[in-house]
N, C-alpha and C positions, 0 to 999 in steps of 0.2 A: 710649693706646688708639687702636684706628686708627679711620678716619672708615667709616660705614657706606656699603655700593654701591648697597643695596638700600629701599626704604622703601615696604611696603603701608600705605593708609590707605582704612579701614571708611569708612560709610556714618556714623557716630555718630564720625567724627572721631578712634577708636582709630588710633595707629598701631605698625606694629611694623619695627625695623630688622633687617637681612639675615635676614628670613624663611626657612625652612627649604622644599623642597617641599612636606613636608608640611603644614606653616603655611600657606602658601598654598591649596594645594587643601581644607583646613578653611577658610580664610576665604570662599573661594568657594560653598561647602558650605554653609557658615549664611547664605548672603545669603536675603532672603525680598520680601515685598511689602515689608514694613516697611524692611529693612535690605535695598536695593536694589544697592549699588555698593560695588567695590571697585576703588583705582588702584594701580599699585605704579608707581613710579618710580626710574628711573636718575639715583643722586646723583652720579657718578663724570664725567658727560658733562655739558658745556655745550654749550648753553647751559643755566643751571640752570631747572627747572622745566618744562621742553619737552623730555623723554625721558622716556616711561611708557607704561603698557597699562593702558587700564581695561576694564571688565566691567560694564555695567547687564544688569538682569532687569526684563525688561520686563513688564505685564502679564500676557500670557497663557505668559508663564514662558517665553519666548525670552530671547534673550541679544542684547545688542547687544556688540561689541566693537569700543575703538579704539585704535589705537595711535599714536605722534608720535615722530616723529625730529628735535628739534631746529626744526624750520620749519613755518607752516603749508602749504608747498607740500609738504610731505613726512607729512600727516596724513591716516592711511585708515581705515575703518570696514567689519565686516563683521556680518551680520545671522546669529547662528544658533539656526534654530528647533527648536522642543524637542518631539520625537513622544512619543509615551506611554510608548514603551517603556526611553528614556533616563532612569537613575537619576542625576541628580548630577551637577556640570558635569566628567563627564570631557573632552572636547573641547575645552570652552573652559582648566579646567585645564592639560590637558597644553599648549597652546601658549600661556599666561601664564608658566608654567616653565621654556617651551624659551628661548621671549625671554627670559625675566631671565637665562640661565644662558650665553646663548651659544650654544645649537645650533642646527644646522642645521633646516630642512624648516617652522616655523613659519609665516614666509609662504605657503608651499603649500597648507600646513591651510585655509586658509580663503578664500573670494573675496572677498579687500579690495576695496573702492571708495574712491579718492581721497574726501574729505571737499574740498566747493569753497573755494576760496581767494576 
């Protein structure tokens, strides 16, 4: 059986390997006050444990998001806030997707700010 690339892991410690899109944007989906975060990480890249994208929901139901490539000098965060009229984290979604899967325009989605080293 081949090694998994993929591994989201819940706020309660669930984790699930090579999630599907649509797995994913449901796990994003059920995050709440309670069940706050969700990480997925890249098994496939070392160094291990330092390649992933996570997703907190913050209080007033903004999104924090960060991503890491391997280093902290390569660790950014972007802030995205939630207007009334946004059902459901499409936004953060689609660019947790693009990253695990390899496509392009992910970075552009959102104004990363280096996280300080």
């Amino acid at each position: 059986m081949a090694h998994p690339m993929l591994r989201a892991i819940e706020d309660d410690g669930r984790a699930v390997d090579d999630p599907s899109e649509e797995v994913l944007h449901d796990l994003l989906a059920d995050m709440n006050l309670r069940h706050r975060f969700v990480i997925l990480e890249r098994l496939d890249l070392e160094p291990v444990d330092q390649h992933y994208m996570q997703v907190y929901l913050n209080d007033d139901m903004s999104y924090q998001v960060e991503y890491r490539e391997g280093s902290a000098d390569k660790h950014f965060q972007a802030h995205v806030p939630r207007p009334h009229e946004m059902i459901g984290p499409a936004p953060v979604a689609k660019v947790m997707i693009d990253w695990a899967y390899d496509r392009g325009g992910w970075r552009e989605a959102m104004p990363w700010v280096q996280i300080a080293v």
